[in-house]
C-alpha positions as a Markdown table, in Angstrom:
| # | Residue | x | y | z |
|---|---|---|---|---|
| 1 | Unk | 18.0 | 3.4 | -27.9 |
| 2 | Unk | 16.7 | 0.2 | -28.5 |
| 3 | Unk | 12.5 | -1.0 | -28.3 |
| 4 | Unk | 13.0 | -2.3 | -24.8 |
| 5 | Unk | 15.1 | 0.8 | -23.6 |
| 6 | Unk | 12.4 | 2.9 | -24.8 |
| 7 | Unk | 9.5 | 1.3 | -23.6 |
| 8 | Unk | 11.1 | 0.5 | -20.5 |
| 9 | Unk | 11.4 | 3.8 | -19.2 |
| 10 | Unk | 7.6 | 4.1 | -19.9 |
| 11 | Unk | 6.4 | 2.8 | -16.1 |
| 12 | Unk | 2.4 | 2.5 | -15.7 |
| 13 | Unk | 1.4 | 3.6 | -12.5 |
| 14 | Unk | -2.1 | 1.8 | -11.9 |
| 15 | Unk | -3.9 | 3.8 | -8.4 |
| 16 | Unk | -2.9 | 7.4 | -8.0 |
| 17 | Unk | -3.2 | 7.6 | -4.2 |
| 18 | Unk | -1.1 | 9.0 | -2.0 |
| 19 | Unk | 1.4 | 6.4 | -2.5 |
| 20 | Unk | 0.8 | 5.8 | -6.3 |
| 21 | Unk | 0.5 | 9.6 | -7.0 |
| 22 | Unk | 4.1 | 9.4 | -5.1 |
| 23 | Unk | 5.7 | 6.9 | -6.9 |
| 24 | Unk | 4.8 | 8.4 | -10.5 |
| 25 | Unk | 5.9 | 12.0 | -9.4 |
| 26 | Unk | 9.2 | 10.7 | -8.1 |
| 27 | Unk | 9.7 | 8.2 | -11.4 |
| 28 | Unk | 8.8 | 11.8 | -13.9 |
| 29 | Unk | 10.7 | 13.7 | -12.0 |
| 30 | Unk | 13.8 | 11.1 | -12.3 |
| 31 | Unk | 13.5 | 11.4 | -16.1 |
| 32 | Unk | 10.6 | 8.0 | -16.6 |
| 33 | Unk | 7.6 | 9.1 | -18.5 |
| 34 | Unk | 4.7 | 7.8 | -16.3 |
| 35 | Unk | 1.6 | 6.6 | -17.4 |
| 36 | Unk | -1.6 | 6.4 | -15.5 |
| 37 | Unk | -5.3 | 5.8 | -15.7 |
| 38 | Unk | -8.4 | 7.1 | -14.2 |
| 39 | Unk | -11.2 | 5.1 | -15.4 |
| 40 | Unk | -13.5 | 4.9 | -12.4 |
| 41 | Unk | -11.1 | 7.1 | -10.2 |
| 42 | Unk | -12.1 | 9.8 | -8.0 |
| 43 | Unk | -11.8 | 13.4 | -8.4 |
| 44 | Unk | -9.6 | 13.4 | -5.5 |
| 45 | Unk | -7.9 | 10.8 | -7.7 |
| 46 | Unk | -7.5 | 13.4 | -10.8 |
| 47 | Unk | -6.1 | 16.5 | -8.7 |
| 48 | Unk | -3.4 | 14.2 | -7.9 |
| 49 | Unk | -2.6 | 13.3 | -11.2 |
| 50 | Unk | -2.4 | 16.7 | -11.8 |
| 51 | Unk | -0.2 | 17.8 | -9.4 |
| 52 | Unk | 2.5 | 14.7 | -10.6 |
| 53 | Unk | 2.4 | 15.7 | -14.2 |
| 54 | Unk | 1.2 | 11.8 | -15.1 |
| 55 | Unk | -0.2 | 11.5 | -18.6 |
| 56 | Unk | -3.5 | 9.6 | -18.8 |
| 57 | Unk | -4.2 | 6.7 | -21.1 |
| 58 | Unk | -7.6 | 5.7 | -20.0 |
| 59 | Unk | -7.6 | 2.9 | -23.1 |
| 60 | Unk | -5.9 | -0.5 | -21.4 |
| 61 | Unk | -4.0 | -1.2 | -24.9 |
| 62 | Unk | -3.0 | 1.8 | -25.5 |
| 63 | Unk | -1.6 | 1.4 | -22.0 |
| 64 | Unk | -0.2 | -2.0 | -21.9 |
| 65 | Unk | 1.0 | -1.3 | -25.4 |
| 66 | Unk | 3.1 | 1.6 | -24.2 |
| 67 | Unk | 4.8 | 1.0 | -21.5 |
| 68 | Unk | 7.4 | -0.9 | -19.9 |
| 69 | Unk | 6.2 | -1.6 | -16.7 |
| 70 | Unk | 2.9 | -1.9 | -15.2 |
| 71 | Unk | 3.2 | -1.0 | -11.0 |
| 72 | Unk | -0.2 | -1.9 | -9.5 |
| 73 | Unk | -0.4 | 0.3 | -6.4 |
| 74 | Unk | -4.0 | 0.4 | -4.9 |
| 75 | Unk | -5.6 | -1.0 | -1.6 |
| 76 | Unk | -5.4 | -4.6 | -1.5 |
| 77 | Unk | -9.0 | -5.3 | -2.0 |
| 78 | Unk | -8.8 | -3.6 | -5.4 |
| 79 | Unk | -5.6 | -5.5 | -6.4 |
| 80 | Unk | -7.2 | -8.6 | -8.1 |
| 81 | Unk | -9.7 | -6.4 | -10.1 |
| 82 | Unk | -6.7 | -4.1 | -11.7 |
| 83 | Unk | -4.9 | -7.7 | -12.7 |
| 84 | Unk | -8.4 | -8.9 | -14.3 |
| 85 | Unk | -9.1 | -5.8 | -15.9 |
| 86 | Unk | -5.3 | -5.6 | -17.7 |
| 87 | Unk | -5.5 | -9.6 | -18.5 |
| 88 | Unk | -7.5 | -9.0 | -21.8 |
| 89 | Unk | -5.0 | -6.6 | -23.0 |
| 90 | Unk | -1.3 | -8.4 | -21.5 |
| 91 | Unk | -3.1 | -11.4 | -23.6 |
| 92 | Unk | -3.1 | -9.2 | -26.7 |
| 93 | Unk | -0.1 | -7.5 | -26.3 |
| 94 | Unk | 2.9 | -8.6 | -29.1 |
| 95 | Unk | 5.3 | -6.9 | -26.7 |
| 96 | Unk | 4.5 | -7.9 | -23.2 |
| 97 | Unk | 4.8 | -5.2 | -19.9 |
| 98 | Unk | 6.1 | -6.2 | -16.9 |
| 99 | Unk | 3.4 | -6.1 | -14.4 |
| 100 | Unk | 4.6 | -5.5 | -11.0 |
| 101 | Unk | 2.3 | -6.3 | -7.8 |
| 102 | Unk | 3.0 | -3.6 | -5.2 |
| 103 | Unk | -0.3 | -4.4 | -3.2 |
| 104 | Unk | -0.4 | -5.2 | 1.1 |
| 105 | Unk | -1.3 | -8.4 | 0.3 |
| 106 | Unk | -1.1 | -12.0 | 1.5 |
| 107 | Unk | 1.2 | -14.2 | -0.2 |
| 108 | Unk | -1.8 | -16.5 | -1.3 |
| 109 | Unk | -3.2 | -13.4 | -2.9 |
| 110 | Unk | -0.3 | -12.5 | -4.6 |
| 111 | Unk | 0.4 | -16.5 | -6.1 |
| 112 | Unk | -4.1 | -16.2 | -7.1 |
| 113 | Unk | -2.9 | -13.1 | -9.3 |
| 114 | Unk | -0.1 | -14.1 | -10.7 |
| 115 | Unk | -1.9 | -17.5 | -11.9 |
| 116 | Unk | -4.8 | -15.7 | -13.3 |
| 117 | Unk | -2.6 | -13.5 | -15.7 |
| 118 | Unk | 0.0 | -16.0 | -16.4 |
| 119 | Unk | -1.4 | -17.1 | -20.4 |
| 120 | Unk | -0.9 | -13.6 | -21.1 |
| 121 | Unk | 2.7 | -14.4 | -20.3 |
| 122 | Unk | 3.8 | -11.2 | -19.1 |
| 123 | Unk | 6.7 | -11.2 | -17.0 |
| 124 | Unk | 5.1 | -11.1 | -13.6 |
| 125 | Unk | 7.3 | -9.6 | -10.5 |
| 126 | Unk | 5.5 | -9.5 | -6.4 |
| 127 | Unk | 6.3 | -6.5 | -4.5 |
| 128 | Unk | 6.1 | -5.1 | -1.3 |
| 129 | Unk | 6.1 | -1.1 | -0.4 |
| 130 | Unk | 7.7 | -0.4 | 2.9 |
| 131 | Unk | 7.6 | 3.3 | 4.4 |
| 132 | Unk | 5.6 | 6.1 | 3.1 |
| 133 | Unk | 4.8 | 7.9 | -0.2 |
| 134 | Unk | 8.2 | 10.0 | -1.9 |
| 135 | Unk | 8.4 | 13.5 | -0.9 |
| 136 | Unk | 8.9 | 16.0 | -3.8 |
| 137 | Unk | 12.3 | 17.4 | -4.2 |
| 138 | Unk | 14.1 | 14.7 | -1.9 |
| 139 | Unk | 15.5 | 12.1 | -3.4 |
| 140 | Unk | 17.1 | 10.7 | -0.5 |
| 141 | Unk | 13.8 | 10.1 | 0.8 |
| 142 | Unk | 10.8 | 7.4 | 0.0 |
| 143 | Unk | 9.3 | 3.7 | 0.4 |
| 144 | Unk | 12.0 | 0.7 | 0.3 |
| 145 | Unk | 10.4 | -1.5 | -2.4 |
| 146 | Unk | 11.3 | -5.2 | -1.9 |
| 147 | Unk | 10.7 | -8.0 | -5.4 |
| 148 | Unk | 11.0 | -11.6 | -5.3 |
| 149 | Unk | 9.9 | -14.0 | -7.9 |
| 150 | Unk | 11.9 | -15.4 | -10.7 |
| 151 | Unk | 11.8 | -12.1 | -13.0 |
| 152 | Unk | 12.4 | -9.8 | -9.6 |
| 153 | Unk | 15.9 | -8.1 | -11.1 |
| 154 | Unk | 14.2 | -6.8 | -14.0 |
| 155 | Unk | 12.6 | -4.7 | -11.9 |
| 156 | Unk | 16.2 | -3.2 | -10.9 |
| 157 | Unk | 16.0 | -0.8 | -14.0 |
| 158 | Unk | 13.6 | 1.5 | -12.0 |
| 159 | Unk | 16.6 | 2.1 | -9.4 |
| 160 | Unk | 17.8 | 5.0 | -11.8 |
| 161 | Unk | 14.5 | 7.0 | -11.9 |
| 162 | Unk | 14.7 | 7.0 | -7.9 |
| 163 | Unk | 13.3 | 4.0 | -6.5 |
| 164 | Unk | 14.8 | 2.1 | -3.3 |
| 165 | Unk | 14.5 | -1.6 | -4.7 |
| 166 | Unk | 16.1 | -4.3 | -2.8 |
| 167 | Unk | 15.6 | -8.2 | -5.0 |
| 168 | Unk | 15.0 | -10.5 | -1.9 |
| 169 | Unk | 15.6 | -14.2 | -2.9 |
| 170 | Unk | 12.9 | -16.0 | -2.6 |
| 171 | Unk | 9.5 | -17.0 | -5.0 |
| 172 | Unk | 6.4 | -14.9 | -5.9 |
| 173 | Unk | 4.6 | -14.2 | -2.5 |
| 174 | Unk | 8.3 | -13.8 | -0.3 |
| 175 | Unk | 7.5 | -9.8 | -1.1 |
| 176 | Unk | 4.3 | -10.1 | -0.5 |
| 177 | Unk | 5.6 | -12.0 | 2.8 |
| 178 | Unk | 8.0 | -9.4 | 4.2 |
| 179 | Unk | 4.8 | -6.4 | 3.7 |
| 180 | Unk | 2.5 | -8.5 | 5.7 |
| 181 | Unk | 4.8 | -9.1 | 8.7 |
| 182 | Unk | 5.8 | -5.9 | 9.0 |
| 183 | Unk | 2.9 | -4.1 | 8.5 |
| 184 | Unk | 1.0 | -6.7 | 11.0 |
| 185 | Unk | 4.0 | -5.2 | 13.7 |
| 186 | Unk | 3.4 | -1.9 | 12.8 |
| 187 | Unk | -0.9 | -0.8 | 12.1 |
| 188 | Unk | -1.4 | -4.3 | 14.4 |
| 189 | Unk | 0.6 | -2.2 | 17.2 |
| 190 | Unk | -1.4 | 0.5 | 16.2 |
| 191 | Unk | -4.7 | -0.9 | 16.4 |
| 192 | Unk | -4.0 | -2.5 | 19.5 |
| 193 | Unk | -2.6 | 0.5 | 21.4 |
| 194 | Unk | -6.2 | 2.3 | 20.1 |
| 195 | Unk | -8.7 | -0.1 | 21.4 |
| 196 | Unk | -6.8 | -0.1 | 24.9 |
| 197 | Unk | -7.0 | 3.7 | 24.6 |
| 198 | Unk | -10.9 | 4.0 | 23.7 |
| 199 | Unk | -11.2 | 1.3 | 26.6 |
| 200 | Unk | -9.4 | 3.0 | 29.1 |
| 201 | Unk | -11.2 | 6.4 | 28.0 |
| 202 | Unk | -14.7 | 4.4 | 28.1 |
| 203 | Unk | -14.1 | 3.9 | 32.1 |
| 204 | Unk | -12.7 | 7.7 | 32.6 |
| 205 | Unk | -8.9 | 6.0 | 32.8 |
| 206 | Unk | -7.0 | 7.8 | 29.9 |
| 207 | Unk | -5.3 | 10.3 | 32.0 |
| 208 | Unk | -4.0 | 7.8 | 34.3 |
| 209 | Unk | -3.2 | 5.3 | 31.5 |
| 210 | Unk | -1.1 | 8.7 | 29.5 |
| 211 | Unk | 0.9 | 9.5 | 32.9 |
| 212 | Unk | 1.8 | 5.6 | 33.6 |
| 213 | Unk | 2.7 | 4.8 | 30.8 |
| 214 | Unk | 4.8 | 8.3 | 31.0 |
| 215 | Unk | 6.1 | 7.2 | 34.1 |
| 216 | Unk | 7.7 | 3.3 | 33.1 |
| 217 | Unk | 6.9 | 2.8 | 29.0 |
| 218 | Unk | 7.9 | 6.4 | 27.9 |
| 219 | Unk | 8.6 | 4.6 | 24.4 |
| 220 | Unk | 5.8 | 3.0 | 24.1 |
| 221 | Unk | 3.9 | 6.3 | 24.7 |
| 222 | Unk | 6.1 | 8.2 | 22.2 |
| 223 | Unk | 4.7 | 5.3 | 19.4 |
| 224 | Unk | 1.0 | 6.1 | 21.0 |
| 225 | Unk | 1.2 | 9.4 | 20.6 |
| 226 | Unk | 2.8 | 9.1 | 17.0 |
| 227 | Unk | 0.7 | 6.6 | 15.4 |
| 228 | Unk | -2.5 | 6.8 | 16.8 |
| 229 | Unk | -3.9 | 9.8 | 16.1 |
| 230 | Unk | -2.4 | 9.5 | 12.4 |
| 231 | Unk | -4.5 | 6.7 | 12.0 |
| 232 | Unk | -7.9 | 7.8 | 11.9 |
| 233 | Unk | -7.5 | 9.5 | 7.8 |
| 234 | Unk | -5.8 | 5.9 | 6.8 |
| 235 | Unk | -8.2 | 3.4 | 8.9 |
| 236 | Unk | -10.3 | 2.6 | 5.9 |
| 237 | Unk | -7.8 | 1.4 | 4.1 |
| 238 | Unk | -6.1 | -0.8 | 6.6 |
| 239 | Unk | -9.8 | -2.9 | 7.1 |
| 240 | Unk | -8.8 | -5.0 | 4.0 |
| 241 | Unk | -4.6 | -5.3 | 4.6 |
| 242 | Unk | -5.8 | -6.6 | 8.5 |
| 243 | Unk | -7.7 | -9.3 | 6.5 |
| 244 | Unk | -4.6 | -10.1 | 4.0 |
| 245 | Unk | -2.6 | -10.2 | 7.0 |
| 246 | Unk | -4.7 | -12.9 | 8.8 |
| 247 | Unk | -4.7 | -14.9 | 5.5 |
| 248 | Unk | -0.9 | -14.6 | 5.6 |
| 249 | Unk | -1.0 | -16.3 | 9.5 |
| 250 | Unk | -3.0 | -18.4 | 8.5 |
| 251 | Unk | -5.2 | -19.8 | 12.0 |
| 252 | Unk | -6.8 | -18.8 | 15.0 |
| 253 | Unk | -4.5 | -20.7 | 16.6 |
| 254 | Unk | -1.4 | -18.6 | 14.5 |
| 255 | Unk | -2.9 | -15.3 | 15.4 |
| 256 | Unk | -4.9 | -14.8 | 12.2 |
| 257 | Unk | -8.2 | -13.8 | 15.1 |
| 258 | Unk | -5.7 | -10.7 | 16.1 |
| 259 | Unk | -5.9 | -9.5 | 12.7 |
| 260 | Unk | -9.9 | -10.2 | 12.2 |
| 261 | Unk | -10.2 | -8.4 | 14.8 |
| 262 | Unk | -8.6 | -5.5 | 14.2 |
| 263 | Unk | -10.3 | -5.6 | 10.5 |
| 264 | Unk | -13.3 | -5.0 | 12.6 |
| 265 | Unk | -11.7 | -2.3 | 14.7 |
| 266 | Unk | -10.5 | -0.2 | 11.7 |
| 267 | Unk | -13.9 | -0.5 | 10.0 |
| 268 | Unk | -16.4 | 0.7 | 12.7 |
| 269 | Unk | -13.3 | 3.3 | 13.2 |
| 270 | Unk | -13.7 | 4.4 | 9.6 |
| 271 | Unk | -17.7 | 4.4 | 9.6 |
| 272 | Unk | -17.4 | 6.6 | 12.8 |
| 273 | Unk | -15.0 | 9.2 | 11.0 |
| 274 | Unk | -17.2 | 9.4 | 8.2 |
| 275 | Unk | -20.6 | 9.6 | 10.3 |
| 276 | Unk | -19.2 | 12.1 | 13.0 |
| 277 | Unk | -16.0 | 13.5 | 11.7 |
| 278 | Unk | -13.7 | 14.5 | 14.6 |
| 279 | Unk | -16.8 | 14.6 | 17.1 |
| 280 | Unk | -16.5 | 10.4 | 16.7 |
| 281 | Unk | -16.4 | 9.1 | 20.2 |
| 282 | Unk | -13.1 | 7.8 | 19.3 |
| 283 | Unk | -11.6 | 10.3 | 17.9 |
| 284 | Unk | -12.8 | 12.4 | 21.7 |
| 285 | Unk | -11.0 | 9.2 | 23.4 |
| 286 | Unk | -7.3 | 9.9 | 21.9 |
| 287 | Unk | -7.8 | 13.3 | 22.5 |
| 288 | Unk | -8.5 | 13.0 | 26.0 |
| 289 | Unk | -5.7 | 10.5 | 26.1 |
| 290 | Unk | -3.3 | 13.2 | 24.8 |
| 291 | Unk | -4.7 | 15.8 | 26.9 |
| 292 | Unk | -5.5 | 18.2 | 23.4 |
């Protein structure tokens, strides 16, 4: 085994949320070793560390020194502060990582990030997770993970520990791209199917609204009652991808308001959750909407 074989099956997994706790278990459990930090992480953070067996470097050369790959995976208003707290050490590095940008964020955002670590000339590659975190044991199952930029196929290599990666063609931010107008389709659906439910349960209509919509949109209903009430644990979370994916639209006039908007939604949403817990007026409204 050559430097680069070795190395390269060392993968850096920078945010160990649910998705980046995910990615590292499914990587270790494919054969990768997979290192992680958790300088400034949560407790919450650590315990799922722990359950994916990651080892902890919590010194960036030691890190960037070590491994192969560096996949940033946090929420999108973290992701430039993980690229300007590796730059430093990419700089130093003899042997540069390849650092991989897996965050919901706008194509502008992406090409920002990839400029500011570009004299460290690491190979840089902008990615976009689609679908949810990797269950344990089930291989078949996880996230599609979509690269484009010009070094995008090196990231190929991590196909044999597990990972669904499809190289789209197309330059740094067409990843980035694909994320935002899918996930603007899918937690903009969401968002907007909420707010019509708290309105309609604001003027004592969410019964009516459930059976109508039972009666002549019974698909519709089925996403409703799906999505929605998921929501509420991840809506804090979403407040800075809404405002990535109004960058990515661009104007008022493009729709970029829609997303603003629902920035706004998700964040009184998540400061009701955290005042009130499941007593949150919202959280009554879906309720009564579902008839639970």
């Amino acid at each position: 085994m050559n430097d680069w074989e070795r190395r390269g099956r060392t993968i850096a997994v920078i945010g160990t949320g649910e998705m980046g706790s995910g990615v590292g278990a499914r990587l270790r459990e494919m054969g990768a070793r997979v290192l992680t930090t958790l300088k400034g992480r949560s407790a919450a953070s650590a315990q799922r560390v722990k359950r994916a067996e990651l080892e902890v470097i919590d010194d960036e050369d030691g890190l960037v020194c070590a491994a192969g790959f560096i996949l940033s995976i946090v929420p999108p208003g973290q992701a430039s502060a993980v690229a300007d707290r590796f730059r430093a050490a990419l700089g130093r590095a003899l042997e540069k990582p390849v650092f991989v940008e897996c965050n919901a964020i706008s194509p502008p955002t992406v090409k920002r990030i990839a400029a500011s670590l570009s004299p460290s000339e690491c190979p840089f590659i902008d990615a976009g997770i689609i679908g949810g975190p990797p269950p344990p044991g089930r291989i078949d199952k996880g996230p599609r993970i979509y690269a484009s930029g010009p070094e995008s196929k090196l990231l190929l290599g991590l196909r044999k520990y597990g990972l669904d990666i499809v190289v789209i063609d197309g330059p740094i931010g067409a990843a980035s791209g694909l994320k935002m107008a899918y996930a603007g389709l899918t937690k903009g659906m969401i968002a907007l199917g909420a707010a019509v439910v708290f309105g309609a349960s604001r003027e004592g209509l969410a019964s009516a609204l459930h059976d109508e919509l039972a009666r002549s949109q019974p698909n519709l209903l089925s996403l409703l009652e799906a999505r929605v009430p998921d929501m509420f644990r991840k809506a804090y979370r979403w407040v800075d991808e809404m405002g990535e994916i109004a960058e990515f639209l661009g104007s008022a006039g493009a729709g970029a308001t829609i997303y603003e908007g629902a920035a706004r939604l998700y964040a009184q949403i998540s400061a009701d959750q955290e005042r009130f817990g499941e007593q949150a007026e919202s959280q009554r409204a879906v309720k009564t909407f579902l008839g639970s």
